[in-house]
C-alpha positions as CSV (number, residue, x, y, z in Angstrom):
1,X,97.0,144.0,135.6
2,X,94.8,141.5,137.7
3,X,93.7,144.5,140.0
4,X,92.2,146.5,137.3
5,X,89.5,143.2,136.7
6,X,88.2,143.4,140.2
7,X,85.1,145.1,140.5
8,X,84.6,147.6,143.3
9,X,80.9,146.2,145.3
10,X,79.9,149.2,147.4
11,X,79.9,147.9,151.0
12,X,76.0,148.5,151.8
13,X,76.0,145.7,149.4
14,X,77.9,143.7,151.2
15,X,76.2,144.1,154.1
16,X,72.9,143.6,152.6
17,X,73.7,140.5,151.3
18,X,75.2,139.8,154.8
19,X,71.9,140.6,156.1
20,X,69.8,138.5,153.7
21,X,72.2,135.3,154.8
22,X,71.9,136.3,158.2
23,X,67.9,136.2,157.9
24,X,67.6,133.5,155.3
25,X,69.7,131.3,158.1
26,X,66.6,131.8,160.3
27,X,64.1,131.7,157.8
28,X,65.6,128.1,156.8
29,X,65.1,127.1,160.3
30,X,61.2,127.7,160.0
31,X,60.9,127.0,156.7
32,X,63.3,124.6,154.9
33,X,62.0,124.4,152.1
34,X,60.7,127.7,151.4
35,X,63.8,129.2,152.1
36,X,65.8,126.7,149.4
37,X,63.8,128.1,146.7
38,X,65.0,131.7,147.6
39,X,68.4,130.5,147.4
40,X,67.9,129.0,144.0
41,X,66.1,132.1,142.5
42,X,68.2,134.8,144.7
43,X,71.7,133.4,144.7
44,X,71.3,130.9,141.7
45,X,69.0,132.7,139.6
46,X,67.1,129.9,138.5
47,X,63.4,130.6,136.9
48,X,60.3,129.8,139.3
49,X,60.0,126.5,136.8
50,X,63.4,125.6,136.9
51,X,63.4,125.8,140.8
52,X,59.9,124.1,141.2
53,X,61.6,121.5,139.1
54,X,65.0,121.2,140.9
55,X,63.2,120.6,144.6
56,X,60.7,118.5,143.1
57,X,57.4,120.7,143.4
58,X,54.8,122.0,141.2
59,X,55.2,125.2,139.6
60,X,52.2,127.0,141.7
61,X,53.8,126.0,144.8
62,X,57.1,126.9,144.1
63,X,55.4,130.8,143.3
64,X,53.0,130.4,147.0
65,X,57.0,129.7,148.6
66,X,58.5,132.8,146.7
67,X,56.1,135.1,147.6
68,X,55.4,134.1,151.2
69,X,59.3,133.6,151.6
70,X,60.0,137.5,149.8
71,X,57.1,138.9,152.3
72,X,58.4,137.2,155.3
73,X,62.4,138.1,154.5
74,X,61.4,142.1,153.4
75,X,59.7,142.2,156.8
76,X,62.5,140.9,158.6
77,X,65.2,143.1,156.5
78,X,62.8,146.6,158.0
79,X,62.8,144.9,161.3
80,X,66.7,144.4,161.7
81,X,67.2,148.1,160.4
């Protein structure tokens, strides 16, 4: 039946997720930008070129945004532990 297709997500994941929305909200507030290409590599899965592409930016500073935007997001994650 349908309920055998539905795949079980553990609920830490859940909340994880929760919490990454919860700080990416904030992070968006600071940095709009920034925080639009985490949502296309995170949630979309788009490449660093593909997302440099899609918001109109060069490939380098698409990379800077990921990597400041992954540092700044991991630290808030510890933080709100």
């Amino acid at each position: 039946g349908f309920s055998e297709d539905v795949i079980e997500v553990p609920s830490t994941q859940d909340e994880e997720i929760l919490a990454i929305h919860g700080i990416l909200d904030r992070f968006a507030q600071i940095e709009p930008r920034k925080a639009e290409v985490v949502k296309l590599r995170y949630f979309v899965g788009m490449t660093i070129e593909e997302t440099a592409e899609a918001l109109g930016i060069s490939t380098p500073t698409a990379k800077r945004d990921w990597m400041f935007a992954r540092a700044w997001l991991f630290r808030e994650l510890k933080r709100d532990e």
